[in-house]
C-alpha positions in Angstrom: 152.7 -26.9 -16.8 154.2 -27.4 -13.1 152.0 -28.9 -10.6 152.2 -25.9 -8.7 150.4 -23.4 -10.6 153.7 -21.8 -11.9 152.5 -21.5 -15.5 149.8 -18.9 -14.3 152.6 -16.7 -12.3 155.2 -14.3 -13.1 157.9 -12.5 -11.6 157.8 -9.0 -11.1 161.1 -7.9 -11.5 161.3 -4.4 -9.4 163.2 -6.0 -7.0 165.8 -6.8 -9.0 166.9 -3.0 -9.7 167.1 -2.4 -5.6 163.7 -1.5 -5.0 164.0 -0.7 -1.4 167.1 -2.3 -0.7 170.0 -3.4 -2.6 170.4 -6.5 -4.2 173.7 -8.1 -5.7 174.1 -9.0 -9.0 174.4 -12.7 -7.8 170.8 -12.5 -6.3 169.3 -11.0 -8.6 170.3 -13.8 -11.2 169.8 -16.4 -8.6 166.1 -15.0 -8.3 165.6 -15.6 -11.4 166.7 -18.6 -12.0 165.0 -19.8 -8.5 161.9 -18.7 -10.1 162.3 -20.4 -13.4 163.0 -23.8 -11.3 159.7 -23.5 -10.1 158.2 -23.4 -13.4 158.0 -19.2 -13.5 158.2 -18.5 -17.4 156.5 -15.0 -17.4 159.1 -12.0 -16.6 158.1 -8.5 -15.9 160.2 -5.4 -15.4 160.6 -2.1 -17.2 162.9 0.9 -17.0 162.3 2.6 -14.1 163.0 -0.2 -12.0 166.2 0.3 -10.9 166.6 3.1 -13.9 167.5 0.6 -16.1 169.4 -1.9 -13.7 166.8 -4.5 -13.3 166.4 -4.9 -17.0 170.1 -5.7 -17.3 170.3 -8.2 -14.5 167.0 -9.8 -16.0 168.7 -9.8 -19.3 171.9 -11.3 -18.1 169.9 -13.8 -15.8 167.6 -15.0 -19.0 170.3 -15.1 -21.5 171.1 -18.8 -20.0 167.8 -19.5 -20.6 165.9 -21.1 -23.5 164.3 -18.1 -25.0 161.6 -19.5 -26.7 160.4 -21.0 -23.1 159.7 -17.4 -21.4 157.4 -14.6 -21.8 158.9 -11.2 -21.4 157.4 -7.8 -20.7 158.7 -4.5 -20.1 157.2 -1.4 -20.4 157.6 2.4 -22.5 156.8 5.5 -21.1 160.1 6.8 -19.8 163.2 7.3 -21.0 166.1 7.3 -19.3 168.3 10.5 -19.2 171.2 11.1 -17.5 171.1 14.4 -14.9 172.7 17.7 -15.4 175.6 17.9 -13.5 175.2 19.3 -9.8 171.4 18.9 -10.5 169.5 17.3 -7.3 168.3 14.2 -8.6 164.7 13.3 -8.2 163.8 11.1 -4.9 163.4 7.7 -5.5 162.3 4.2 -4.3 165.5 2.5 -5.8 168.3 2.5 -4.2 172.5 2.2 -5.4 171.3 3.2 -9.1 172.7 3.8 -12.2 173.6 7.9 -13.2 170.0 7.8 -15.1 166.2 9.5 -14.6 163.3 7.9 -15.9 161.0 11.2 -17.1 157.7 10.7 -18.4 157.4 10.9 -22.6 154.7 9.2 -24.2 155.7 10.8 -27.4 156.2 8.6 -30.6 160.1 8.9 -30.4 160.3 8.5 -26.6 158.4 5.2 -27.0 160.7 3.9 -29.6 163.7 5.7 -27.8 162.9 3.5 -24.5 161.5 0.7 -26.5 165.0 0.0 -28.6 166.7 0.7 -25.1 164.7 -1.8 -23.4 166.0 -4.1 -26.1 169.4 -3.3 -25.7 169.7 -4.0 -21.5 168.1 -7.0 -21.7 170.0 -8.1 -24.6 166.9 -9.5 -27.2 165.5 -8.6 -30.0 161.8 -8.5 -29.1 159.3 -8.5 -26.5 156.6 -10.7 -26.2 154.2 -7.7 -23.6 155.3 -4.2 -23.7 153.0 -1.9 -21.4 152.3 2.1 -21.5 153.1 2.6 -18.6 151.7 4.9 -15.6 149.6 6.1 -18.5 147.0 7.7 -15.9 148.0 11.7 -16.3 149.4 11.5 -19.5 146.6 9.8 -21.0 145.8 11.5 -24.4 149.6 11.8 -25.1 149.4 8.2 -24.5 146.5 7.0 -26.2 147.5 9.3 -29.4 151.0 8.4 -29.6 152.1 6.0 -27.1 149.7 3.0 -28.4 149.7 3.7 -32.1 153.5 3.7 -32.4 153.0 0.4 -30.3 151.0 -0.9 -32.6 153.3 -0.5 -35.2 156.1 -2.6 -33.9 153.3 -5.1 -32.8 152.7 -4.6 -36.9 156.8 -5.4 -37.2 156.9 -8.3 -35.2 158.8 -7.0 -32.5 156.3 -7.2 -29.9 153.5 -9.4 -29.0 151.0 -7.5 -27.5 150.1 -4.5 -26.2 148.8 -3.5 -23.0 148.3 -0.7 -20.0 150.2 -0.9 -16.3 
């Protein structure tokens, strides 16, 4: 463990998909690996930050990195579609995003739809924490679906735990 503390902190990776501002790619992966200098092994994003781009620039910024040093977590409860053409996109606290919506779907196959996404921008083939996420109005869609098919891949060894954000 650092000195510091580091072991007991993560980074939140919102940012990193242009929460409020943009951020380059060379930031971004500079962030990261700022972080992990400091002893930060514990990485959290999901796809609605950025809708999808923070989990690519995580991805790309951990790939470097020595995968069996780092705890990753991401979360399910969105999927990612892209609009209708002409449609008004929804307002949002990300800016310069990918051509995506996150829309709530706690469903079995929306979990594993986002899940196997999640997989696939940050280039790994597990997770250590995936969340349900916002859960809160969608919660018996959540706790009959969401967690169960959860708790099957937890079953598969393709994620470590379950939890609730």
């Amino acid at each position: 463990m650092n000195p510091s503390g580091a072991a007991h902190l993560g980074l939140g990776c919102a940012p990193l998909g242009n929460l409020f501002a943009a951020v380059t790619d060379d930031d971004a992966a500079a962030t990261v690996h700022a972080a992990w200098q400091q002893g930060i092994r514990f990485f959290d994003t999901a796809p609605q930050y950025g809708h999808g781009l923070s989990e690519v620039r995580l991805g790309r910024a951990l790939a470097s990195l020595p995968r069996a040093e780092l705890t990753l977590a991401s979360k399910v409860g969105r999927v990612l579609v892209a609009p209708m053409p002409g449609a008004v996109r929804p307002r949002s606290s990300f800016v310069d995003i990918p051509p995506a919506d996150p829309v709530f779907d706690f469903s079995r196959d929306g979990v594993l739809r986002s899940f196997d996404e999640s997989l696939a921008r940050l280039g790994v083939d597990r997770l250590d924490i995936v969340h349900v996420h916002d859960p809160d109005a969608h919660e018996a869609e959540a706790l009959s679906t969401a967690f169960p098919a959860l708790v099957e891949l937890r079953e598969q060894g393709v994620i470590g735990k379950v939890g609730a954000a």
